[in-house]
C-alpha positions in Angstrom: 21.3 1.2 -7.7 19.2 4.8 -6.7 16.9 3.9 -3.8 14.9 6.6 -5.5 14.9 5.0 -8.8 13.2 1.1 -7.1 10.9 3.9 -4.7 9.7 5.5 -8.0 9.5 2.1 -9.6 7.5 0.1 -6.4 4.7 3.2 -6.8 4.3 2.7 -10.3 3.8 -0.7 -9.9 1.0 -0.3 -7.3 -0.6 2.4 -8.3 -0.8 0.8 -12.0 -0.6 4.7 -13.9 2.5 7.3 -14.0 -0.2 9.8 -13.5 -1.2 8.3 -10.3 2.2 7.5 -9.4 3.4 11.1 -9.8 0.6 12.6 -7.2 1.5 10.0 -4.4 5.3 11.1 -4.9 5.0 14.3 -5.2 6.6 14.5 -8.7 5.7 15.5 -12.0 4.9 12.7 -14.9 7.5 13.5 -16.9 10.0 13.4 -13.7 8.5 9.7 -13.0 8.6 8.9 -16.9 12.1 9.6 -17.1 13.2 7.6 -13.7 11.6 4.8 -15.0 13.3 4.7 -18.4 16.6 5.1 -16.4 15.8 2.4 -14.3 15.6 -0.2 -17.4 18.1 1.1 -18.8 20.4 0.1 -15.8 18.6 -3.3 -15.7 18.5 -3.7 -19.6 14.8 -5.0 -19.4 11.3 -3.4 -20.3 9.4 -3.0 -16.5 6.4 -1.6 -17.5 4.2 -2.5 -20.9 2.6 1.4 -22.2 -1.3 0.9 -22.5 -4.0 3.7 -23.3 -5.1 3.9 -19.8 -2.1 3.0 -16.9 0.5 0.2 -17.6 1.0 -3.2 -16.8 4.2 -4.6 -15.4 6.3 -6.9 -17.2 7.4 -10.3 -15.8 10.4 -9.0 -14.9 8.6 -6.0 -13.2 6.7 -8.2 -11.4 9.8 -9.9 -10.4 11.5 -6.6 -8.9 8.7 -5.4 -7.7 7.8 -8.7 -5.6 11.7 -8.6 -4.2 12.3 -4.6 -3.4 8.5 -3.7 -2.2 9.0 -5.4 1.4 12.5 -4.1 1.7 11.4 -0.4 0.8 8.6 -0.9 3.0 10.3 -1.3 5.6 13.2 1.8 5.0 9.9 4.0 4.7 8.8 2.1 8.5 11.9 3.1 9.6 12.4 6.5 8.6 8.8 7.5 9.5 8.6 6.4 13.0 12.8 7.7 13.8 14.3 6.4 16.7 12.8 9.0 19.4 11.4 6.5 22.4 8.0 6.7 21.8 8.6 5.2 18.1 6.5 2.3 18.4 3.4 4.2 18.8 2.5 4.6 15.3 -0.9 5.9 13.8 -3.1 3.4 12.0 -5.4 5.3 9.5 -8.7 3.1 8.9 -11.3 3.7 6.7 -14.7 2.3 5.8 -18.7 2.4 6.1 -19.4 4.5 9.2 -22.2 2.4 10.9 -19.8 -1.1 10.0 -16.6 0.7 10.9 -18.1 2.4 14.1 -19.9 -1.1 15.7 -17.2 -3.4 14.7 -14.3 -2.0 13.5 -13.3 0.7 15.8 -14.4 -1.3 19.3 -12.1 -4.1 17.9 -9.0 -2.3 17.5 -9.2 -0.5 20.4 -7.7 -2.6 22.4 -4.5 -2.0 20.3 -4.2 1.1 20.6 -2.0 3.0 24.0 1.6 2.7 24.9 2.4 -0.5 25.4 5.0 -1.1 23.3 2.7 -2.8 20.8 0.1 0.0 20.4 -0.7 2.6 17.5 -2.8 5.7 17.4 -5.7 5.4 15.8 -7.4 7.5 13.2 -10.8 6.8 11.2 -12.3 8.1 8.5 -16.0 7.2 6.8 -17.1 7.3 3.3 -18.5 5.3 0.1 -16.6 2.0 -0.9 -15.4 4.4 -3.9 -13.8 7.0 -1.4 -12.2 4.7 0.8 -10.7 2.7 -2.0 -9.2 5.4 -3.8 -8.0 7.2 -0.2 -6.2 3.9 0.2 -4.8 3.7 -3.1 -3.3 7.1 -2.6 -1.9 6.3 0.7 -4.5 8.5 2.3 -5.4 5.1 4.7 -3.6 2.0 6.1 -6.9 -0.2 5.8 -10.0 0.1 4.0 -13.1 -1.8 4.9 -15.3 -1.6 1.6 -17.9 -3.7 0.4 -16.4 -4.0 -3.1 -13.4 -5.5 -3.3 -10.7 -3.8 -5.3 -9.4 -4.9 -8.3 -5.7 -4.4 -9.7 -2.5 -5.2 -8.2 -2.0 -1.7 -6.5 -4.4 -3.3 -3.8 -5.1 -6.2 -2.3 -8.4 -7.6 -0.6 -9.5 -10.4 2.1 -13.2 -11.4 2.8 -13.9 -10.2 6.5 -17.3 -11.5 6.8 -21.0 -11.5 5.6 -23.8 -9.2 6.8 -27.3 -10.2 6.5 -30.0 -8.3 5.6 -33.3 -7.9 7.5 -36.6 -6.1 6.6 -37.7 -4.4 9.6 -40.4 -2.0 10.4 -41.9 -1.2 14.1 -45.2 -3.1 15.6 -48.1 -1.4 14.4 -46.5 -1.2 10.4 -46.7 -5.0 10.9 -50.2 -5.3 12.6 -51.2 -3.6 9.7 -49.9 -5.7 7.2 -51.2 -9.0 8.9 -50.2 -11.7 11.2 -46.9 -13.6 11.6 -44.0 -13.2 8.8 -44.3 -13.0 5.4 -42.6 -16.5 4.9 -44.0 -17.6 1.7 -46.1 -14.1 0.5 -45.0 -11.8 -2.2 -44.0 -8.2 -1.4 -47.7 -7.0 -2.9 -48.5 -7.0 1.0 -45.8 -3.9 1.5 -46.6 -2.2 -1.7 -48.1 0.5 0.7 -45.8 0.7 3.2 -43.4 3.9 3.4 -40.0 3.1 2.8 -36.8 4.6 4.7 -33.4 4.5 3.1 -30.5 6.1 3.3 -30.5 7.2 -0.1 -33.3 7.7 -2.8 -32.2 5.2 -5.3 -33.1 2.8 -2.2 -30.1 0.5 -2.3 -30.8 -2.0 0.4 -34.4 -2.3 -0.1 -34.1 -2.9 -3.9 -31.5 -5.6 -3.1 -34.0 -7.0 -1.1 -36.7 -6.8 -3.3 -34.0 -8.2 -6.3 -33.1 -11.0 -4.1 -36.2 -12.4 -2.1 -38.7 -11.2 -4.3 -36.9 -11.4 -7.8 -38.6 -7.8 -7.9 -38.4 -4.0 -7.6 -40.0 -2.1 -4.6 -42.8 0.0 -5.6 -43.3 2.4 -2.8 -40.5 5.4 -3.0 -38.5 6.3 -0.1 -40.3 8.6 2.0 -37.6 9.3 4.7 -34.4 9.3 3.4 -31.3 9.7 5.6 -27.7 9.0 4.8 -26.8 6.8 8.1 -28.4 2.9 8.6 -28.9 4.2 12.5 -31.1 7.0 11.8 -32.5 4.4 9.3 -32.9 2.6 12.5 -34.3 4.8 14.6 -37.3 6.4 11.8 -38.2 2.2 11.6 -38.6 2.3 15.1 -40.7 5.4 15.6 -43.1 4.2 12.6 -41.9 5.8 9.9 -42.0 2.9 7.6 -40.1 -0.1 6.4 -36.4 -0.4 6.1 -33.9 -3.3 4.9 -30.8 -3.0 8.0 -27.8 -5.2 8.5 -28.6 -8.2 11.9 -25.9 -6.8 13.8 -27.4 -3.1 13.8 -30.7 -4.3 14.4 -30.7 -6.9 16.4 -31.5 -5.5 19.6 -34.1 -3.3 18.5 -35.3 -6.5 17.4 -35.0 -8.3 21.2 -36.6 -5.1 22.2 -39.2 -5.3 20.1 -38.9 -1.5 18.9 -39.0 -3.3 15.5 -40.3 -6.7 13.8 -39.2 -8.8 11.3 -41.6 -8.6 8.5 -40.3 -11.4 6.3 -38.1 -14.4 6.8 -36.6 -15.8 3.6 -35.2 -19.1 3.0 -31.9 -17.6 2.3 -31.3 -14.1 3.8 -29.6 -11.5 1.6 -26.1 -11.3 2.1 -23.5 -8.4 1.5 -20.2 -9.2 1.9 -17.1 -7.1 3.4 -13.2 -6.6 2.1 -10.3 -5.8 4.6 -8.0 -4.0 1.8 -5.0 -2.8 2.1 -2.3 -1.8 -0.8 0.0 -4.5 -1.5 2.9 -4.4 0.4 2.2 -2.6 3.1 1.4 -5.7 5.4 5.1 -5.6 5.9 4.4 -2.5 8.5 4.0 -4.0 11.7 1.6 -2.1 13.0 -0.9 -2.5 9.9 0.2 -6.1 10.3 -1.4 -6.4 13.9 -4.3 -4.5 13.2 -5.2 -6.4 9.8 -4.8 -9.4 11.7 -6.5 -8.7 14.9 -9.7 -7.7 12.6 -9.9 -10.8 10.8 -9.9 -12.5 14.4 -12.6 -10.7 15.3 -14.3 -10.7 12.2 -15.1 -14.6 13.2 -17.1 -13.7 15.7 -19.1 -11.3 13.2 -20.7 -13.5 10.9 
């Protein structure tokens, strides 16, 4: 059977459209239409089921698909890295949130990376949970970090850990408002404080507001910046309120540069997803470093 045939086939199958699957090979739809027919005509069975958007393997596509992958995977591992004698030191392209992906991800892995017979190069990339999903579908990235976890069989998602959410402001913001936290008030206390987002549709305040307060926030963002450190650092100079992830706050907080204004029952949590497309765990090096995350990821939560 044509290697080229099961290669076209295996995209298909992960990227769930002969559009889609065309761009990653290089190929045009028709080219991809036409390998695929060939390739059930050899095996006398339907792969793929035609639907208005994409297709959907058939059980016997899933079949195939679930017995060449690893197997392709792994002529792809071998022709990429050749047999020079610095092979093993691949590149691992990661993607994900930049504040998330520069304070955990990157320190993490590291400590992989050098020539040590083990290691990889390592190359990151930030962006939205959008971008980095679809850069990973179309084998821009080895590993996404997103906050949404994909859906489809063209990738595949674990849980990496919980962040929670903290509403922060500096000292005098919460001199003004009143003593102590905000344990049992209602956010009518903070309808006058500015607000600082990274965006003006103020995402993690409104979740806040949604999820303590089973309300909206009021007060519009009057600093808007598109990084949760800069969010960080306006709090701490006074510039108003802000909603931040523990882990990027928490020394201001030991500091005291900022305050806790409100200590719900049950924090707000937002959850992360190491994705990768399915399959690709068979590549050693994508292996180590999806593993060696979700160790330290333990230690995150």
């Amino acid at each position: 059977m044509d290697l080229a045939l099961l290669r076209t086939f295996v995209t298909v199958h992960r990227a769930g459209s002969f559009t889609r699957a065309a761009a990653l090979l290089g190929l045009s739809q028709p080219a991809v239409t036409s390998q695929i027919r060939t390739l059930e005509r050899q095996l006398g069975r339907p792969l793929f089921l035609r639907q208005a958007r994409g297709v959907t393997p058939t059980t016997i596509g899933d079949e195939l698909a679930h017995k060449a992958a690893p197997h392709l995977d792994a002529l792809v591992e071998i022709t990429e890295s050749g047999l020079e004698e610095d092979s093993s030191l691949r590149t691992l392209h990661l993607a994900g949130p930049p504040e998330f992906t520069a304070e955990r991800a990157l320190p993490a892995l590291t400590e992989l990376t050098g020539e040590d017979g083990q290691g990889f190069a390592l190359r990151a990339s930030f962006g939205t949970a959008e971008e980095t999903l679809e850069g990973l579908a179309a084998g821009h990235h080895d590993l996404a970090i997103s906050t949404v976890r994909p859906r489809g069989a063209l990738l595949s998602a674990t849980a990496l850990c919980d962040e929670e959410h903290v509403l922060i402001a500096a000292p005098s913001w919460a001199e003004r408002i009143g003593p102590g936290p905000l344990r049992h008030a209602g956010p009518s206390a903070l309808e006058h404080v500015p607000v600082v987002e990274v965006h003006e549709s103020l995402p993690f305040v409104a979740r806040y507001w949604a999820s303590v307060f089973d309300s909206r926030p009021i007060a519009p963002g009057t600093v808007v910046v598109p990084d949760l450190r800069a969010v960080l650092a306006c709090a701490a100079a006074g510039a108003g309120l802000a909603v931040l992830p523990r882990y990027l706050c928490a020394a201001a907080l030991a500091r005291g540069d900022v305050v806790a204004l409100h200590a719900p029952t049950v924090p707000p949590l937002r959850t992360y997803f190491l994705a990768v497309r399915t399959g690709t765990l068979a590549m050693p090096h994508i292996a180590r470093a999806h593993e060696w995350l979700e160790r330290a990821a333990a230690d995150w939560c």
